[in-house]
N, C-alpha and C positions, 0 to 999 in steps of 0.2 A: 618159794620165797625164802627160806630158810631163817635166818638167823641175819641176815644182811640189810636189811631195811633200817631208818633211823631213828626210829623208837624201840629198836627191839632189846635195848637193856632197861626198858622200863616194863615190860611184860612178866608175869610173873613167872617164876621156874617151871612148876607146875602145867603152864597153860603152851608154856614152849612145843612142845609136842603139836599143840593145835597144827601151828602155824604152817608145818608140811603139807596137811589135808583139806584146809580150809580152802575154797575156790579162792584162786587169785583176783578173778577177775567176770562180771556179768556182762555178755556181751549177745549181739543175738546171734552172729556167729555159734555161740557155747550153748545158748537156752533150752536148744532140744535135751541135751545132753544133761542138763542139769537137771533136768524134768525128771530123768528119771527115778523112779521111787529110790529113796535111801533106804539100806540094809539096816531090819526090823533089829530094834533093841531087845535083846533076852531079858523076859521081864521071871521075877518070882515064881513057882508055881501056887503061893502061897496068896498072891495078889493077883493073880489072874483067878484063884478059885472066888477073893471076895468081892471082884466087881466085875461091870457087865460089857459089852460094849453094842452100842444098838445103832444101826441105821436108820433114819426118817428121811424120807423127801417130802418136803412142804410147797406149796402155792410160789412163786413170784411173785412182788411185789406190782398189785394193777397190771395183771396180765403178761408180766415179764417170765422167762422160763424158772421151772421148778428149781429148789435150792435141796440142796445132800446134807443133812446133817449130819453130826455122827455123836450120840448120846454117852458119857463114861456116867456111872453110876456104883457105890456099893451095892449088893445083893441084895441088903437090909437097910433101904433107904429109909431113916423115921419119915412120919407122917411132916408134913408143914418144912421141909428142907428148904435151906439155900440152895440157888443158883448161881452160876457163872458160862453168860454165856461170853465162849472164847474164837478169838481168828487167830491163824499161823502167821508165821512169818515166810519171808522168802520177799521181800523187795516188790509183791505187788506182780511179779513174774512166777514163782514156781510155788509149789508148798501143796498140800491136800490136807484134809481135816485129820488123820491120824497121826501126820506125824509128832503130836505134843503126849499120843500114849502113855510114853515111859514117863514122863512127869506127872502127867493129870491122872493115874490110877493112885499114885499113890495119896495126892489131895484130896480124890473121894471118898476114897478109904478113911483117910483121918479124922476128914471135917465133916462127915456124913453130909456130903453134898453132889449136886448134878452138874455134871458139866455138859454143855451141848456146844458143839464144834462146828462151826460152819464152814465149807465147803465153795466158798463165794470163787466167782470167777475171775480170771487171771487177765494183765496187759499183756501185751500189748492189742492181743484178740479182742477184749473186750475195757476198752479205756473206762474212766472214770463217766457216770455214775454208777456201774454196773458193781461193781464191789460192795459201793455204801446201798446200793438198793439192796442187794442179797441179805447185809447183815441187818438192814432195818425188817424186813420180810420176817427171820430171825429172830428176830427183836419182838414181833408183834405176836407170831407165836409159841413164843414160849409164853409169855405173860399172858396171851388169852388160853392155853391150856395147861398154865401154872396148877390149877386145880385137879385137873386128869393124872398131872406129872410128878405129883403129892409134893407140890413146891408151895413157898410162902412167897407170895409174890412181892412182899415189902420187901425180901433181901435177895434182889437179883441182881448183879453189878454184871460188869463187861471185863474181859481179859485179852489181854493180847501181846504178842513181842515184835520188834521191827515194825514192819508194816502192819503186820496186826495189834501191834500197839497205837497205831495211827489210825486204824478202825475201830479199835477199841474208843480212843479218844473223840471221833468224829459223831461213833453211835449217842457217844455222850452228849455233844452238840446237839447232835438230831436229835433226842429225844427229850432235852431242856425245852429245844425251839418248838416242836410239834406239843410240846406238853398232854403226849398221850398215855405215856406210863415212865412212872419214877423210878429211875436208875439208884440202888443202895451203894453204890463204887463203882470206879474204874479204877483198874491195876494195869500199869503198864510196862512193860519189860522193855527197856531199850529202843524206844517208842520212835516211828519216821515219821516226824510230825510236820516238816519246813522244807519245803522244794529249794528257799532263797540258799540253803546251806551249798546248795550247788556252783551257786554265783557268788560266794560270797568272795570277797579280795583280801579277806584278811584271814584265813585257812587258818587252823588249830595248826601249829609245826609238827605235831607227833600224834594226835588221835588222826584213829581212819585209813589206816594205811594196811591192815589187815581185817578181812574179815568180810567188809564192805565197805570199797573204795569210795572216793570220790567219784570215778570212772564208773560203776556203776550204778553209785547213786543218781546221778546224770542218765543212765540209761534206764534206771529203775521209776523215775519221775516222768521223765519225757512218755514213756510206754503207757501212765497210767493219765496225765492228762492229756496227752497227743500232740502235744509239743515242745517244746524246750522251758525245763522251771524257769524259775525265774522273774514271769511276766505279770505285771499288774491283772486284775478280774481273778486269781484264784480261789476258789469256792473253798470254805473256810470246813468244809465235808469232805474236801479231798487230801487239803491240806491243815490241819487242825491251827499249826501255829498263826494263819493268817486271821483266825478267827478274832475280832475288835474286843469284845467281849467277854470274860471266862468266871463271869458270877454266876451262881446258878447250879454251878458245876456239881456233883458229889463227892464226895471226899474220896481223897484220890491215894493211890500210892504209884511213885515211879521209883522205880530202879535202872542205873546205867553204869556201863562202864569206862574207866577214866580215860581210855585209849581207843573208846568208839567214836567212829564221825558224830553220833548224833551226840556225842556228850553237853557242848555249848548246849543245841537246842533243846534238850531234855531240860538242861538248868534252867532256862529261861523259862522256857513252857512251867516250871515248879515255881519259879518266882512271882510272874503273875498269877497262877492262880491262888498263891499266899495271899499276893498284894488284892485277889479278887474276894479273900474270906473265904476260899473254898480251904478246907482242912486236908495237908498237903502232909502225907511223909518222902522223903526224897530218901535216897541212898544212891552213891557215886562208890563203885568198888575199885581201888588202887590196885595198879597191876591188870586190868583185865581188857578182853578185847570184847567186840562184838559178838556174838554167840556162844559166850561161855556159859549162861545161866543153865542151859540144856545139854551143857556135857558135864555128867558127874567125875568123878574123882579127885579135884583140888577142893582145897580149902577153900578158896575165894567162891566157890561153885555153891559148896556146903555150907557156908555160910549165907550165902544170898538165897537160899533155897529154903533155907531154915528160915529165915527174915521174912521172908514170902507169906511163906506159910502161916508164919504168926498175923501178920497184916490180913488174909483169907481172914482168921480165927477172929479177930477184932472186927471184921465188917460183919461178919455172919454174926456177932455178938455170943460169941463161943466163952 
């Protein structure tokens, strides 16, 4: 895609580079291919000696198949630790639990906390509800063996980016509505929360054009509710921004970038739940595309990481 596209003098210099590597486009055509595992980030030897990394498999949710977790942990977890349990991103089609590694060792390191990474199933093989059942399943045990896990179960929040920012967000829904265990935050990263962003007729002119399309997003929607966005009846668990209501919520933090598709719906999603009394920090970073929070080396990267970090430290009451 190069340099040719019609936003690309608003991208930051820095992030230029992306734009060669980044998939142009999701198609199913491409989806095997894209499946394949990405080349592991060279971590520290210094941060791979102070944290752990563990696999669980746990129960399905009412008889549905086992879920994969995959536990990041310091060495020296204190006693009564935060939690965050996290989904990847990948549009709802590709991703596995490890790939947020290189970022979440060094969170547990810092904030002496657990991360537990779910492993939820993919569209278009397994459409919606198969995702939100995994992360609730998820959901229920960590908080019922929060005490085996030397976790405080008052500060367990949800994470997520892209689509697993969108499950991050839903698990929030689900578990205000089921009122079985109280969520301390949700943290969203560049969150797909609005299938209508598909259909919409009046298209952002310059966000969305790298990164993840329109064109994908379209195919990334259609896979997970099994038909075309768009349609009145969507369950406000698959798609969070349909949700009527967004009292209730926990204090949230979103971060986005100014030239990502979801940029509109990120804003709005943070405006009602201001307008709802849910305690909102928002951040919109100039210059950046969709999936820059997780490639280190720019400024705008390190700064949004750093910002991150601080917002963890304030839910966890650091």
């Amino acid at each position: 895609m190069g340099d040719s596209f019609r936003g690309s003098h608003l991208v930051d210099p820095q992030l230029v580079p992306l734009l060669g590597i980044l998939p142009k486009e999701f198609t199913a055509d491409n989806l095997d291919a894209l499946r394949q595992p990405f080349p592991a980030m060279p971590l520290p030897e210094e941060l791979l000696a102070a944290t752990t990394l563990e696999e669980r498999t746990i129960p399905g949710l009412d008889g549905e198949p086992d879920v994969r977790l995959v536990l990041i942990r310091p060495k020296n977890l204190p006693a009564n630790a935060p939690a965050v349990l996290n989904f990847h991103g990948g549009g709802y089609l590709i991703g596995r639990a490890e790939m947020s590694e290189a970022s979440q060792r060094p969170i547990a390191q810092k904030l002496d906390c657990l991360i537990v990474n779910v492993d939820y199933r993919l569209a278009p093989e397994n459409p919606y509800p198969a995702q939100v059942n995994d992360g609730y399943a998820a959901l229920r045990w960590l908080f019922e063996n929060a005490a085996e896990l030397g976790v405080d179960a008052t500060r367990i929040g949800v994470m997520g980016d892209s689509a697993g920012g969108g499950l991050a967000a839903a698990m929030a829904l689900l578990a205000r509505d089921k009122g079985e265990y109280k969520l301390a935050f949700q943290y969203l990263v560049y969150p797909m929360l609005d299938d209508r962003t598909c259909t919409s007729d009046d298209p952002h002119p310059y966000a969305g054009e790298v990164g993840w399309n329109n064109n994908s997003n379209r195919f990334g929607w259609s896979a997970l509710l099994g038909h075309e966005p768009g349609k009145d009846g969507v369950s406000p668990y698959a798609a969070p921004a349909r949700a009527e209501d967004l009292s209730g919520l926990p204090p949230t933090f979103i971060m986005t970038a100014a030239l990502d598709l979801f940029v509109e719906e990120n804003f709005e999603y943070a405006r009602r739940l201001l307008r709802a009394g849910v305690p909102t920090d928002f951040h919109c970073y100039p210059g950046a595309i969709h999936g820059f929070y997780s490639i280190p080396g720019s400024a705008v990267s390190g700064r949004a990481v750093s910002e991150g970090h601080s917002a963890l430290a304030r839910f966890f009451g650091a």
